[in-house]
N, C-alpha and C positions, 0 to 999 in steps of 0.2 A: 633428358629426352627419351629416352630407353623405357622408364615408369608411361611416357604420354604415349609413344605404340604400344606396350601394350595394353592401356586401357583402352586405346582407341580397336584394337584386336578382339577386345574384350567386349564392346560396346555393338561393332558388328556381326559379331560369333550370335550376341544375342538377341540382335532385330532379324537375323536369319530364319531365328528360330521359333520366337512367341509373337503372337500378334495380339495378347493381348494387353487392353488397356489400362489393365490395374498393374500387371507388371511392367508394363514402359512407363509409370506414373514410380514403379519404386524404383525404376531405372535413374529416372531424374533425382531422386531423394537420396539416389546412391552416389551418384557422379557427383551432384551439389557438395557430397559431405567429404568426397575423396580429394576434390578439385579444393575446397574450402581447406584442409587440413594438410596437406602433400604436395600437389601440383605449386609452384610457383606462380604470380601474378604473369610475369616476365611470358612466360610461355603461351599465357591465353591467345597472345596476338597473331604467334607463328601457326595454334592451333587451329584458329579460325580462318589465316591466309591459307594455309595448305585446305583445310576444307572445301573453301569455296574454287577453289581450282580445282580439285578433284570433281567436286558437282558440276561443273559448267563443262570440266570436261567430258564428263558422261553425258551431258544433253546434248551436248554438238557433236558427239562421237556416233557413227552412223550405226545404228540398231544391228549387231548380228543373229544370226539364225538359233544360236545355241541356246536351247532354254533353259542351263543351268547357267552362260554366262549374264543372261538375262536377270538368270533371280539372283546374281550377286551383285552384278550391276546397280542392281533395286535395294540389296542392301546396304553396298556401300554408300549410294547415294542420301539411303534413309540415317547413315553414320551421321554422316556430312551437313543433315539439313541439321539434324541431334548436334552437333556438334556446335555449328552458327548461331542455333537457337539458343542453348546456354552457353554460350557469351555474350550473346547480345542481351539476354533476362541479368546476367551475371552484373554485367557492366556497363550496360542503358542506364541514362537517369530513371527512376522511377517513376511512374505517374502516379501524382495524390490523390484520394480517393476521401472526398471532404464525405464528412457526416453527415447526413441528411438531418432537415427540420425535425422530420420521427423521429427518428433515433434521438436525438437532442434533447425531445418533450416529453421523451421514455425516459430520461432519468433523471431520477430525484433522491432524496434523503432517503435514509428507510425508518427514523423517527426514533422511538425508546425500543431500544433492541441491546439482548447482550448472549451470550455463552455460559455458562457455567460449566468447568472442568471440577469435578469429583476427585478426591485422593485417587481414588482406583483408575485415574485414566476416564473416567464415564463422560459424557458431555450432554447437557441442557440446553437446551433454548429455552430463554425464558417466555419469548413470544409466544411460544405453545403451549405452556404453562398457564390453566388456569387462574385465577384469584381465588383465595379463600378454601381451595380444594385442595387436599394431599394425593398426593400420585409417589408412588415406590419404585425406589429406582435402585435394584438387588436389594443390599438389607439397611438402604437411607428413604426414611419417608421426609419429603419434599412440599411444603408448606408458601405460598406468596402473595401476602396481602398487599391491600392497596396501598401502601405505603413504598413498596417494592422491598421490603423486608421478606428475606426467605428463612426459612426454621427449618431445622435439622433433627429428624426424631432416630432412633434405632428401633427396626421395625420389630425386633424382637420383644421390648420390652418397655416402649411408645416415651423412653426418656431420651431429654437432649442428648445429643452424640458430640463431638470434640474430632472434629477433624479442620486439613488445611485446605482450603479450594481455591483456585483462580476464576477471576470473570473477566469473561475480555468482550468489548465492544466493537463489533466489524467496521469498515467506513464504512461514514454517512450515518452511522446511529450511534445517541449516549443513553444513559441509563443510571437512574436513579436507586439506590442502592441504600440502607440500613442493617449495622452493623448490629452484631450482638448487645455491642453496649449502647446502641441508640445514634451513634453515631453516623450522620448522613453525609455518603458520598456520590458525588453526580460523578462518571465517567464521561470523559469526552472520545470522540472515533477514533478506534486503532488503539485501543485504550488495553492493559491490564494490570488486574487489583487481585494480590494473591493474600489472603484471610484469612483465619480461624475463623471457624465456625461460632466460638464460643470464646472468652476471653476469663482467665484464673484472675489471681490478687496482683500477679504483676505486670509489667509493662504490656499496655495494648502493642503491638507491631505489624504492621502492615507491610506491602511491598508494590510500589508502583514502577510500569512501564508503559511512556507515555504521558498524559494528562488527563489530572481529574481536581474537584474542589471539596474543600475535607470540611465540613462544621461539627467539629470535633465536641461532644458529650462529656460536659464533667461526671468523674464518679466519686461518691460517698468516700474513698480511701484515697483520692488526688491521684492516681497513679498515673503517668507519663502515657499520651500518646505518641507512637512512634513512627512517621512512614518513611522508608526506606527505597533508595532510588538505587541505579548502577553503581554512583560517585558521591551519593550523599545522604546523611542524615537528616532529618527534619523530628525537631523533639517537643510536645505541646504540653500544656494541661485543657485549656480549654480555649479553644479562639476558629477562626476561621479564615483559610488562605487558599491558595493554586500554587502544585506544582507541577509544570510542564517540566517534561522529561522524555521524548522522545528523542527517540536514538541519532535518526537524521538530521536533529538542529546542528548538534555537536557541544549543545549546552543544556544547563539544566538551569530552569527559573521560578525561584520560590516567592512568591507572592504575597502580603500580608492583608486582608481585610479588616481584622477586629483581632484582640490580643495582644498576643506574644508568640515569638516562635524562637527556638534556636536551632541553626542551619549547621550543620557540620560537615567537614571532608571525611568520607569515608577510604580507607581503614584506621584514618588519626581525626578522631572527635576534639583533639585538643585545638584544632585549627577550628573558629569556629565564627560566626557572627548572629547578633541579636538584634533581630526585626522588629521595627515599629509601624504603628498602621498605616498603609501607604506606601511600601519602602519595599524594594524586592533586588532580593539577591541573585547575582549570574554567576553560577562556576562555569567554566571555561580554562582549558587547559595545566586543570587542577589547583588553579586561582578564583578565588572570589571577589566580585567588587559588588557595590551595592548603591542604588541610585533609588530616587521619588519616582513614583509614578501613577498614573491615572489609573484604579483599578476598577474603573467603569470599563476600560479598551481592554484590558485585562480576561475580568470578566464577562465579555460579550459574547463568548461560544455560548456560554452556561444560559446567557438572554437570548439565544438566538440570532444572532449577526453576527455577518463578516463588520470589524472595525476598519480601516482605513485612516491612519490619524497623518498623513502628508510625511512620512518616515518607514513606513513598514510594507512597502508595495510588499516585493517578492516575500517577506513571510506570510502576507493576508494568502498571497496567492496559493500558497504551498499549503495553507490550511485548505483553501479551496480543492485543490488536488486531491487531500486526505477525504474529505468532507462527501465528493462525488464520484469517488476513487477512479480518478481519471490523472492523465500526465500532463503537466505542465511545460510548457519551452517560453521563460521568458524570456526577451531578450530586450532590455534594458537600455533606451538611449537615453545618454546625460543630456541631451538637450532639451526633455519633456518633463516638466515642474511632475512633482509626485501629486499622490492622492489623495481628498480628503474626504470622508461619508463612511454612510454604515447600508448593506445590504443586506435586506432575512436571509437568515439559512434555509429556510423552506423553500423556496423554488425552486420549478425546474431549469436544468442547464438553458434549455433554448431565454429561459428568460434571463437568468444572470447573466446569460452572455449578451444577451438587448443594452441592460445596465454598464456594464464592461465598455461596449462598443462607445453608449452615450458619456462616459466619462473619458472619453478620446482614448481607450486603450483599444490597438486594432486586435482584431482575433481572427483565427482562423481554425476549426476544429477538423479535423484528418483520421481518418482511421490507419492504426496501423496492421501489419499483418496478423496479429493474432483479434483483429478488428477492435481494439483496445482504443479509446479514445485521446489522440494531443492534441491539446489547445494551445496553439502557437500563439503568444501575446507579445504584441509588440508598442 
């Protein structure tokens, strides 16, 4: 109690003295973070009784003549309302603050979009990045065809250069990507692909966080492609799959479309399994299992749609999240049969939330403080 006068000493010392209103806004910003960290919950209550008896007794206390007890009077009292005021902000229920239609119809995908990080630290957009035009950037010139193939020249002496890059795709956009050796990889949102620039005689290796879909290039000399997750290996010659691998599943899922693939535990390759088309591996908790699967539903970022297959709500949803980078709150009653249907990725929120609605999922979209959007789905 000793710590609460004297802030509260502290609190009137300085409405005595400033009137103004950017520092009683850091006033608040300051109390909030002392009150949050130090003060007890326990003591809010006694802080806010003793307050209000102090105000009520200064208003029915009959005005004296002194014009300095006057202006303390006026301080104390301005403590006191200070005081009421954040605990009641403190610890009132909140009022929601739903998102409006605008705001809802403002946001959408942002479509083929990525990053490029340079060896040296440098960063790209490739959406600013012309086609077919070289732009230098220090001493790499920067080449990107329609293809979305980028070339790497050294400006000194206009030959390819050999360096490692990452690309990373923000939410709400993937990006179509061509490797040195031909080989085509779509990133999907929130995505990163860290590559050589150029690839020697031996193992291609790549490095994913995230998900993306590899249609991997055979070469003249068979050499091994290799992409490389947190917790696993994935080893090819020529075939085409998905590996999702984002950090928040808590798992990593390799997917087979056409080939062969061998899936390994990293840092022991000798733990490993061999995929057939159709057939997709889940490590989870440094175990693998392996099941059939439809890699149509798989697949359906890559085509453009949310899947739905009557099993997979909260993960559609959570791509959903990624997808509009917004917050999800699902809350999930076992009384309500699951989902089944496919919805474009192109829309705007106000419309996939029409969809949502009409497939009996209730929603409700809320700003929060940092006016960040949750869509409470029930």
């Amino acid at each position: 109690m000793r710590q609460v006068k004297e802030i509260y000493r502290l609190i009137i010392h300085f409405l005595s003295r400033s009137e103004n209103i950017e520092e009683r806004k850091q006033l608040f910003d300051w109390f909030d973070h002392q009150s949050t960290n130090k003060i007890p919950k326990e003591h809010f209550s006694l802080i806010q009784t003793n307050a209000k008896k102090r105000l009520l007794n200064r208003i029915t206390t009959r005005e004296k003549k002194s014009g300095t007890i006057k202006y303390l009077r006026y301080s104390s009292t301005a403590a006191a309302i200070l005081l009421i005021s954040f605990c009641t902000y403190k610890y009132w229920p909140k009022t929601e603050r739903i998102a409006s239609e605008k705001i809802l119809s403002s946001i959408s995908s942002a479509g083929k979009n990525a990053i490029i990080t340079l060896a040296d630290g440098k960063q790209i957009n490739l959406d600013q990045l012309p086609l077919n035009q070289r732009v230098q950037i220090g001493e790499i010139i920067l080449q990107k065809d329609s293809l979305g193939k980028v070339s790497y020249l050294n400006a000194s002496n206009n030959k390819p250069t050999v360096q490692k890059n990452s690309m990373h795709t923000p939410k709400g956009a993937t990006y179509d990507l061509m490797l040195a050796d031909g080989t085509l990889v779509t990133l999907n949102a929130d995505s990163k692909l860290t590559y050589p620039t150029s690839f020697d005689d031996g193992n291609r290796e790549v490095e994913l966080e995230g998900e993306a879909y590899f249609h991997v290039q055979k070469t003249s000399n068979k050499s091994k492609f290799i992409v490389r997750t947190k917790s696993q290996r994935i080893e090819v010659l020529g075939t085409q799959f998905n590996v999702n691998a984002y950090t928040e599943n808590g798992k990593t899922q390799t997917s087979l479309e056409a080939g062969s693939v061998l899936v390994s535990l990293e840092p022991n390759p000798k733990y490993s399994i061999r995929l057939k088309p159709n057939e997709q591996a889940v490590l989870q908790n440094g175990e693998f299992r392996m099941h059939k699967i439809n890699i149509d539903e798989v697949l359906s970022w890559k085509n453009g749609l949310f899947y739905f297959d009557g099993n997979n709500t909260a993960e559609v949803l959570q791509q959903i999240a990624r997808w509009y980078n917004i917050t999800i709150t699902y809350k999930a009653n076992n009384n309500k049969e699951q989902y089944t249907g496919k919805i474009p990725r192109n829309l705007s929120l106000n419309r996939l939330i029409e969809l949502l609605n009409y497939a009996d999922l209730t929603t409700k979209a809320i700003l929060d403080k940092d006016n960040r959007i949750n869509l409470i789905i029930t």
